[in-house]
C-alpha positions as CSV (number, residue, x, y, z in Angstrom):
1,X,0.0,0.0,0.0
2,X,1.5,3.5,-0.6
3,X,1.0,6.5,1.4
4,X,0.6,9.7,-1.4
5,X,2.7,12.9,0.5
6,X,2.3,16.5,-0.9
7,X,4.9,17.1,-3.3
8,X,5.6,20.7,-5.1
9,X,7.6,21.2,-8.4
10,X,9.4,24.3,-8.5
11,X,9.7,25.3,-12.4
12,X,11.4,28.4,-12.3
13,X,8.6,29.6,-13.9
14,X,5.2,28.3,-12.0
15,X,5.1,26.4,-8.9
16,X,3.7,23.3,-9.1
17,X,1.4,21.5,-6.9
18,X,2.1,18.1,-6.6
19,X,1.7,14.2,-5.0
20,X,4.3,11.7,-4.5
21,X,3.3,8.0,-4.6
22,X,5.9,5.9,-3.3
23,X,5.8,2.4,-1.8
24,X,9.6,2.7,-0.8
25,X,9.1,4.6,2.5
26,X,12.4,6.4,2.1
27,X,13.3,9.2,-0.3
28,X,16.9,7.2,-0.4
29,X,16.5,3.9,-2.8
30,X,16.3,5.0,-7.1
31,X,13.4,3.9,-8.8
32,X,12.4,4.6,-12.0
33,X,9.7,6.9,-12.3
34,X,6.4,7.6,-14.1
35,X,4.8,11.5,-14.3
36,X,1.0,10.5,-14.8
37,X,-1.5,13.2,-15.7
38,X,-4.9,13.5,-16.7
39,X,-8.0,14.3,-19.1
40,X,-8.6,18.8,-20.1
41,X,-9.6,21.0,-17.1
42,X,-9.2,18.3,-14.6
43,X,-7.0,18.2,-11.1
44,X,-4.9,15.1,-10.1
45,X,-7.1,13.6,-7.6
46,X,-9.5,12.9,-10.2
47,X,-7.8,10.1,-12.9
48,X,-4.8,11.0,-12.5
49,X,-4.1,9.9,-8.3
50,X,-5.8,6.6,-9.3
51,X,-3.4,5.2,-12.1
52,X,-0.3,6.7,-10.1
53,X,-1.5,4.7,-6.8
54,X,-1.5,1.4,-8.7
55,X,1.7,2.0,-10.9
56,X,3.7,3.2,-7.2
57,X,2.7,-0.3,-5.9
58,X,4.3,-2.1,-8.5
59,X,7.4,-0.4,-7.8
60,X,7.9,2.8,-9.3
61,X,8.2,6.5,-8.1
62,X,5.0,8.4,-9.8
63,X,3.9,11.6,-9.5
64,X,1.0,13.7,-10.4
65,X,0.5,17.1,-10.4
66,X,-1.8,20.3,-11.5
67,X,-1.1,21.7,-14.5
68,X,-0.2,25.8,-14.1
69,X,-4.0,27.8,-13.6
70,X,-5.7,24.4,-11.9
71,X,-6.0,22.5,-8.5
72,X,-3.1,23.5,-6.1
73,X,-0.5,25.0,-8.4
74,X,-0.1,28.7,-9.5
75,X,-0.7,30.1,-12.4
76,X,-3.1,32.7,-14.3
77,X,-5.4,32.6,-16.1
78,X,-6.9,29.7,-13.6
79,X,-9.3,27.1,-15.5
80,X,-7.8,27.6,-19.0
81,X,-7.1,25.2,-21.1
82,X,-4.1,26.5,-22.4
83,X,-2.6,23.6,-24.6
84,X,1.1,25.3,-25.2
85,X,1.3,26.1,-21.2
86,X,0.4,22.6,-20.4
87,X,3.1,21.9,-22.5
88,X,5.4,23.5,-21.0
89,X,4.3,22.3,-17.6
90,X,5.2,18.5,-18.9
91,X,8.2,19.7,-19.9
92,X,9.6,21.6,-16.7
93,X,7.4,19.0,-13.9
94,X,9.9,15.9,-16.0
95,X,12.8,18.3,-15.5
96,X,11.6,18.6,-12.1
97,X,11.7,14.9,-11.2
98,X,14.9,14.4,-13.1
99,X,17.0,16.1,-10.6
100,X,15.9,14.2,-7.6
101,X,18.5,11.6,-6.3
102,X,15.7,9.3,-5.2
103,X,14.5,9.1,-9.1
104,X,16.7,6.6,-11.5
105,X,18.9,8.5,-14.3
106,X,17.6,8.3,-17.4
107,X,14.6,6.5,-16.2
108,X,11.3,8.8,-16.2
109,X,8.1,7.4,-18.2
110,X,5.0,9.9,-18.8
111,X,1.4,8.5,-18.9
112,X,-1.4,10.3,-20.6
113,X,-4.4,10.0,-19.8
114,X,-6.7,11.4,-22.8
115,X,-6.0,15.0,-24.0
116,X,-2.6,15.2,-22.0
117,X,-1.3,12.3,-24.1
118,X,-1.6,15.0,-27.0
119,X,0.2,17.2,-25.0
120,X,3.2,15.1,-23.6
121,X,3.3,13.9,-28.1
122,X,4.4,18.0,-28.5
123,X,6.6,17.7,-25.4
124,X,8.7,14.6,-25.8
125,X,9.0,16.0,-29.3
126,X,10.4,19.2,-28.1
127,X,12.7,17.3,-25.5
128,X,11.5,16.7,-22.3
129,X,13.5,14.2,-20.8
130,X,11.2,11.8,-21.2
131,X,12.4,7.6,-21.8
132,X,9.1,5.9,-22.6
133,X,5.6,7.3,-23.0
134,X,2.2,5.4,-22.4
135,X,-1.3,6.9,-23.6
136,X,-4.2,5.5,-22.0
137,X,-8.0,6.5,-24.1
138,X,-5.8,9.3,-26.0
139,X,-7.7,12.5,-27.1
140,X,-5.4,13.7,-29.8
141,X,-6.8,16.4,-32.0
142,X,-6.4,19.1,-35.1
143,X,-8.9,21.6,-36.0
144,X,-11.0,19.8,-38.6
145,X,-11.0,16.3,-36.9
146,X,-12.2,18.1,-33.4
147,X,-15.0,20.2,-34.9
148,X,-18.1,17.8,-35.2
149,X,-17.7,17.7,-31.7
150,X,-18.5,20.9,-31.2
151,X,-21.4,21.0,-33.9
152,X,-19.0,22.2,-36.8
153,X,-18.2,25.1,-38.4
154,X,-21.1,26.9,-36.6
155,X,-20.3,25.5,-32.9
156,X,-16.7,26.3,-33.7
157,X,-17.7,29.6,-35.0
158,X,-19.9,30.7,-32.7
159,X,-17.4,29.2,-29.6
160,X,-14.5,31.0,-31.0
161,X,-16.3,34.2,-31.0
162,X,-17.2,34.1,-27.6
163,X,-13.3,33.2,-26.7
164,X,-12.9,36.5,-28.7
165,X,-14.9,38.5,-26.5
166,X,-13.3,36.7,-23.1
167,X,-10.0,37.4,-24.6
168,X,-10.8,40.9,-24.7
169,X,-12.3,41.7,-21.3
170,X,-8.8,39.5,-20.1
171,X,-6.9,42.2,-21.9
172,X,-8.5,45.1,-20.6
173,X,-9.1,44.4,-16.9
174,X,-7.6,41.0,-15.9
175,X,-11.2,39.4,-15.7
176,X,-11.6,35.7,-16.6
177,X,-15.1,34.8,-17.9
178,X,-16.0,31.0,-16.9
179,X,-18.5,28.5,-18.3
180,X,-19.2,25.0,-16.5
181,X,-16.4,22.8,-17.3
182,X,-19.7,20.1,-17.3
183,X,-23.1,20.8,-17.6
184,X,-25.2,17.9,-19.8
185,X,-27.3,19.8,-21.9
186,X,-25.7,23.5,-22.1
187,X,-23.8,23.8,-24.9
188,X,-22.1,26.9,-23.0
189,X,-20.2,24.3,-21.0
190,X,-16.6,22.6,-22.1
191,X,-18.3,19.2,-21.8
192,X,-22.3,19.2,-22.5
193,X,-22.9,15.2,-23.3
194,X,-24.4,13.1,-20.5
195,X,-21.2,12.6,-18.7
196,X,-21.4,10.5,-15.1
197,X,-17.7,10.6,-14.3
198,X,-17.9,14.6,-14.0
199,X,-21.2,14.5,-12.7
200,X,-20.9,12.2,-9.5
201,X,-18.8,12.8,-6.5
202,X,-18.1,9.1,-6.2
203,X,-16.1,9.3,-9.5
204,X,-15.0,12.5,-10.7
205,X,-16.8,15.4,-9.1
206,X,-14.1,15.5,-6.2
207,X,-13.5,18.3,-3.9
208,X,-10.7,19.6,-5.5
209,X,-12.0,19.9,-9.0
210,X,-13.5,23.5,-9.8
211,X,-16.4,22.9,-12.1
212,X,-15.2,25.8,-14.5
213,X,-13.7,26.4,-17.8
214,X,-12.1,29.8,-18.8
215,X,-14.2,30.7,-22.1
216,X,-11.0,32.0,-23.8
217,X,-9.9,28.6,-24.0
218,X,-11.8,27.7,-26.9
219,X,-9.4,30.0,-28.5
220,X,-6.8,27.9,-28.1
221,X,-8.2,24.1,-27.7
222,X,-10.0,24.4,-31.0
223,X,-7.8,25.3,-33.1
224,X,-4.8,23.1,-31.5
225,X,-2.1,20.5,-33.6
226,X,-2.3,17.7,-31.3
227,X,-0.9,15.5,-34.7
228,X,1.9,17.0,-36.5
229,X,4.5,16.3,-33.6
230,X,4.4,12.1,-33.3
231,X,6.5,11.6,-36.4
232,X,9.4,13.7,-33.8
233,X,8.7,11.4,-30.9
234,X,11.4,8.5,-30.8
235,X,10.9,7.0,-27.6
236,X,9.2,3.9,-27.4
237,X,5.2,4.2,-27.0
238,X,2.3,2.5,-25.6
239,X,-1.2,3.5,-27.0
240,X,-4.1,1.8,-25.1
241,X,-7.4,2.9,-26.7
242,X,-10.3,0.9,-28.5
243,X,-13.3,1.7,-30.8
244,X,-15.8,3.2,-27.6
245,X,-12.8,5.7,-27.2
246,X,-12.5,9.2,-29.0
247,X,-11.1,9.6,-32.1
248,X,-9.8,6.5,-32.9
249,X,-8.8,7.1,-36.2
250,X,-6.4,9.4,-34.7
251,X,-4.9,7.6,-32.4
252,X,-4.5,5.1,-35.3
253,X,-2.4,7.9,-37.3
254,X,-0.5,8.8,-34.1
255,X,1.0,5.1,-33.6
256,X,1.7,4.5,-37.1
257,X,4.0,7.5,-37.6
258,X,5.7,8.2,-34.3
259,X,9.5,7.0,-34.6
260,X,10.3,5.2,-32.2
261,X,8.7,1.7,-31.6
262,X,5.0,1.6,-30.6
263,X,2.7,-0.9,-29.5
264,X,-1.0,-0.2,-29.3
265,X,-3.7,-2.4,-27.2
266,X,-6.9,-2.3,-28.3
267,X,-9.8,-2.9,-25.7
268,X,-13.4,-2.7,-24.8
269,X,-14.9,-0.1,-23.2
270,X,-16.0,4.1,-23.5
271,X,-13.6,6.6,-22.7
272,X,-14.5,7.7,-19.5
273,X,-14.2,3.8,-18.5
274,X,-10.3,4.3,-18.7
275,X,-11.1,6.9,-16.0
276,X,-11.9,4.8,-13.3
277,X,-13.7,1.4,-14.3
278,X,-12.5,-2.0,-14.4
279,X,-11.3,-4.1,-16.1
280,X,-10.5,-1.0,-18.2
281,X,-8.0,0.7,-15.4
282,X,-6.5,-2.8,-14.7
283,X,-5.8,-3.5,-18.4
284,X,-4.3,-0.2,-18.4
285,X,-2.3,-0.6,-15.7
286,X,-0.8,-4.2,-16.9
287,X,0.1,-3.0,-20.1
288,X,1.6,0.7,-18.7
289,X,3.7,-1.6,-16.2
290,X,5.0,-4.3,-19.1
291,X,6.1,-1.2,-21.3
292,X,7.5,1.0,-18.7
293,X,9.4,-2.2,-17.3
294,X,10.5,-3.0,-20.6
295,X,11.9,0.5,-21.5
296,X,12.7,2.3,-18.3
């Protein structure tokens, strides 16, 4: 059994907020180590604290942690999906971790869980110092393949106007205009399908979580490359996704042309079963463990 303790990652830009998950009770003993982070405008007790808890007790150093603007950590805008700032968070948080003594050199693995796996793609590709990456129900998006989620050109339109206007009262007086980051049946929200993981509190309407999304961030989420970068990526990759997931066909795309070597396992189940549902978490968890064994 681990015992999580409050960890902070201090960028040298924004600070932070993290958890360690360690079954080693020491700081002393070099493991290898996996970063693990989550689905858009979440916090890291939500899917995040769940796969890291199961990877720590099959002996690796993991942490979790809130990307700059959510949660814990520091950062403004808060509750904006800023893909290019996440981004950047990857890439300073597996800095971070490199320089502890209690983490083994050369030996940091990144799991993704949905649209972060797009984002750790762009930062392995610009050099995070990142050995072996694992995707679990990847979201990894462009503009036109995102769009008919949104209701297409019009949605898109019509959302990217409104980021317009948030973007301008941000300008002039600092203010950040939220939306629900879930609310089934207003399209105003970030996520308006029927959704139980963000609506209950026994999955992933936790404390911590702030039910908001910045409305500028449409600016920036719709109109994001989340493909371009996997040809750059030379590490070796694990891509566990299946037909219920989103945007298979992508994901497809993204194994075929990333670099290195890459293994994909197809499974049953919906996206927001790779949440928190078994077998899906388990599966997950098997597979992570084989590849990160295998290449860290």
């Amino acid at each position: 059994m681990t015992q999580p303790r409050p960890f902070q990652l201090f960028t040298g830009g924004t600070s932070l907020a993290a958890t360690l998950h360690r079954a080693v009770p020491d700081l002393v003993e070099p493991q290898p180590a996996i970063v693990v982070t989550g689905s858009w405008l979440t916090v890291k007790e939500q899917m995040a604290d769940l796969y890291a808890a199961r990877l720590a007790e099959r002996g690796y150093t993991v942490f979790t942690f809130d990307f700059a603007g959510f949660g814990a950590s520091d950062g403004t805008p808060r509750q904006a999906e800023l893909p290019a700032r996440k981004i950047d968070d990857i890439i300073a948080a597996t800095r971070a971790v490199s320089t502890l003594s209690f983490v083994r050199p050369g030996a940091i693995g990144y799991l993704g869980i949905c649209a972060s796996a797009q984002y750790a793609v762009r930062a392995i590709a610009a050099g995070a110092p990142i050995a072996a990456f694992a995707s679990v129900a990847g979201w990894f998006h462009d503009a036109r393949s995102v769009a008919p989620f949104y209701g297409g050109a019009d949605g898109v339109a019509g959302r990217l106007d409104r980021a317009a206007d948030a973007l301008a009262a941000y300008q002039r007086t600092g203010e950040v205009r939220t939306v629900p980051a879930y609310e089934a049946g207003n399209e105003r929200a970030g996520m308006f399908l029927d959704l139980d993981y963000y609506g209950s509190p026994k999955r992933g309407a936790v404390p911590t979580w702030t039910n908001e999304m910045a409305e500028l961030s449409w600016a920036y989420w719709l109109t994001f490359d989340g493909l371009s970068a996997a040809p750059r990526v030379q590490v070796p990759s694990l891509f566990v996704h299946g037909d219920g997931c989103v945007l298979p066909e992508n994901l497809r795309a993204v194994a075929g042309t990333v670099a290195g070597p890459a293994e994909t396992v197809w499974a049953e189940g919906t996206q927001v079963d790779f949440y928190d549902q078994e077998p899906q978490v388990a599966l997950a968890v098997d597979a992570a463990d084989a590849h990160f064994r295998a290449h860290l």
